[in-house]
C-alpha positions, 0 to 999 in steps of 0.5 A: 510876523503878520501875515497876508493869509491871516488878513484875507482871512480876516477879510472874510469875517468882517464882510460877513460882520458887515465891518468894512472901515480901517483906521489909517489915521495917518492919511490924516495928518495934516502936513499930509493933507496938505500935501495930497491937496497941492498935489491934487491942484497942482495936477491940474496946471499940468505938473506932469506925473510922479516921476519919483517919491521919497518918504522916511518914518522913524521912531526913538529906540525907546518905543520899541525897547520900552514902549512895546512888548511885542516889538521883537515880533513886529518890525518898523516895516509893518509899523511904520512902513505900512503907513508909508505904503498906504501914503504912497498908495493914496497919493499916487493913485497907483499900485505896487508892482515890485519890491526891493529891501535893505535892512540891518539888525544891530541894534535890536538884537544888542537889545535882545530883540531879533528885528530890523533896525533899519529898513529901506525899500524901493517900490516900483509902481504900474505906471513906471514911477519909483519910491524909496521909503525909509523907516526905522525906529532906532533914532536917538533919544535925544531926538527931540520928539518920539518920530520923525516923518519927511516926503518928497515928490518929484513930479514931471514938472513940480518938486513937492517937499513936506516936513513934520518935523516941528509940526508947528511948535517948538519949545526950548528950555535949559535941558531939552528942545521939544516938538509936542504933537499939538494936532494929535488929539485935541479938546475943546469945550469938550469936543475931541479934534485931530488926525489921531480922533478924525478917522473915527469921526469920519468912520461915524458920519459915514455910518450915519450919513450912509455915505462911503467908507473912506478907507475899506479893507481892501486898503488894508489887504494892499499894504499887508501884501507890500509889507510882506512882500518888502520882507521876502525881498529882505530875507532873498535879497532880491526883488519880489513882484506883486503882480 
């Protein structure tokens, strides 16, 4: 398992190499984006502060027992939940204070995998908000793309709701419903577009420009220190403090 001393460590190389830019390249979904601008506009006609948050991320089964061979080292914590911590990171502009995880092990180890099926955390933040993320990467084949990703936010006097369920396309035929992931990467007249290229493109205009980076590792170092930190709380069974 990954962990928070080896990304310190890292840290210190890439600064040294001059290297500061992370891909976190699900900032950049669009459902997201959206969501960060209401957000931020909402604010400004005085919707008060996050009071709470709710973000679920899950994959099919498949990508861990079939898509990844290196599953059984991981879990859907650091490879989904850290995105989901960044999110709350970035939306919220707080910090993580304190952890609380729940999980099960079923699934996975009937696969012969000893990893989480199924992980939910509750994170308290510095000013006094909580979120719960959910993340797993056992849902059925049947579904009908390979993840799902959902989000609420309760704010003091607006409720935000987001889905990336159908992500804009559904297509139904005799055997199966799917939702392709239309926005991922995209090319037109031989120019690459969307969330899964944007990072790279925003990482090189600010090479070029001179501008500030985005995302830097300190970012990174935030969501490895939640991550491990939700697994100490899974393996004690009780609350851990980042402070």
């Amino acid at each position: 398992m990954f962990l928070v001393s080896l990304a310190e460590g890292f840290i210190h190389l890439f600064q040294a190499a001059g290297i500061i830019f992370l891909d976190m390249m699900t900032g950049l979904i669009p459902m997201l984006i959206c969501l960060l601008l209401a957000i931020n506009f909402l604010m400004k006609l005085e919707a008060g502060r996050i009071l709470r948050g709710h973000i679920s991320m899950d994959d099919v089964i498949s990508v861990p027992t079939e898509w990844l061979d290196w599953a059984g080292a991981s879990s859907p914590v650091w490879f989904l939940g850290s995105h989901c911590f960044d999110l709350v990171r970035h939306l919220s502009g707080q910090e993580v204070v304190s952890v609380y995880a729940v999980g099960q092990k079923r699934l996975m180890v009937e696969c012969g995998l000893d990893t989480f099926d199924s992980v939910q955390s509750l994170l308290t933040m510095a000013d006094g908000s909580s979120w719960v993320m959910e993340n797993s990467w056992v849902l059925p084949e049947g579904f009908p793309k390979d993840n799902d990703g959902r989000i609420d936010i309760l704010c003091k006097a607006t409720y935000i709701r987001s889905t990336s369920q159908h992500r804009g396309l559904e297509i139904t035929t005799p055997g199966m419903t799917l939702t392709p992931n239309s926005y991922f990467i995209n090319y037109r007249n031989g120019v690459a577009s969307g969330f899964g290229i944007d990072s790279i493109n925003d990482f090189v205009r600010a090479v070029i420009h001179k501008a500030p980076y985005p995302v830097t590792a300190v970012d990174g170092l935030a969501v490895s220190r939640i991550c491990e930190a939700v697994h100490q709380s899974l393996d004690s069974q009780k609350p851990m403090s980042l402070k």
